[in-house]
C-alpha positions as CSV (number, residue, x, y, z in Angstrom):
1,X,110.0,104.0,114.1
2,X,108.1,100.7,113.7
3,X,106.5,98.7,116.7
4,X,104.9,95.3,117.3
5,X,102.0,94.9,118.8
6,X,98.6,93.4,119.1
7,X,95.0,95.2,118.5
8,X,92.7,95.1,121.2
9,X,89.9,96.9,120.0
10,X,88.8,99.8,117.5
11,X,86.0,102.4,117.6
12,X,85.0,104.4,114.6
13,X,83.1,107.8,114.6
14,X,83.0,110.6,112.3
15,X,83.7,114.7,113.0
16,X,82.2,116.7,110.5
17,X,81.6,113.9,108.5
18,X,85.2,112.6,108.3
19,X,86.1,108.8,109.8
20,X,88.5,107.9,111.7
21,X,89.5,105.7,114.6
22,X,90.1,105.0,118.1
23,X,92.3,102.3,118.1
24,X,93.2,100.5,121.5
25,X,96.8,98.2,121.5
26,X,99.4,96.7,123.2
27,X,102.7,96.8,122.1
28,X,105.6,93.8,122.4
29,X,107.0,93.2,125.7
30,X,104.2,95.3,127.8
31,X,101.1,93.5,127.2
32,X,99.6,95.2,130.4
33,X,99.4,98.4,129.4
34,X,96.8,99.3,127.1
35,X,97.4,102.0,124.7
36,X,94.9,104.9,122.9
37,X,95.8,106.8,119.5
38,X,92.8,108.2,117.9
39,X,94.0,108.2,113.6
40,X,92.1,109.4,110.5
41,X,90.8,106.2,108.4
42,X,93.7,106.4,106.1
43,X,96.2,105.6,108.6
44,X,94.3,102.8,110.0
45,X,94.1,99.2,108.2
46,X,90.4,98.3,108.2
47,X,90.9,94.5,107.8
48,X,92.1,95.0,111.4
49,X,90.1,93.3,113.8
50,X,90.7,92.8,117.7
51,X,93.6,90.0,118.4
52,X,95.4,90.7,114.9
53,X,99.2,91.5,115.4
54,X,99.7,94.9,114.3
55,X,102.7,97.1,113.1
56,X,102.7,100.5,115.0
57,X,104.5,103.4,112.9
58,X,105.5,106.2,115.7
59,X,107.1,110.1,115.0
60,X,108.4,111.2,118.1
61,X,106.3,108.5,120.3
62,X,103.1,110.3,118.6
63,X,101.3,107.2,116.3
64,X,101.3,108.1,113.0
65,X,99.7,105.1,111.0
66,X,98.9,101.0,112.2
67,X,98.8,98.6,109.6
68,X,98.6,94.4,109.4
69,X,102.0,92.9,110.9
C-alpha cells in the first residue's frame, strides 16, 4: 500500500558499518502527527530532503521503502 506524505526530517547512522535511516514524516490528512520508521539506505531515496513530498510504501502498516512523490 502506497501513502502520501511529506518528509520532515532524516537522520543517518551506521550499525556495524551498514547505513541506514531514521526518517521522520507526515502522512496526508494527519499533518499533526509525526511519524518514525528507521529503513536501510536502499529503501530510502537520498535526494530526499526535509519538506519534499514523499511516497510511503507500507506491508501490514510496517514501512517498507519512501521514495520522491
Amino acid at each position: 500500500m502506497e501513502q502520501s506524505g511529506t518528509l520532515e526530517g532524516v537522520q543517518r547512522y551506521t550499525i556495524h558499518g551498514s547505513p541506514y535511516v531514521r526518517v521522520f514524516f507526515t502522512l496526508e490528512g494527519d499533518a499533526e502527527t509525526v511519524v518514525q520508521a528507521q529503513l536501510p539506505i536502499e529503501a530510502f531515496d537520498e535526494s530526499l530532503r526535509p519538506g519534499d513530498p514523499i511516497s510511503v510504501t507500507m506491508l501490514m502498516r510496517t514501512v517498507m521503502a519512501v521514495a520522491r512523490r
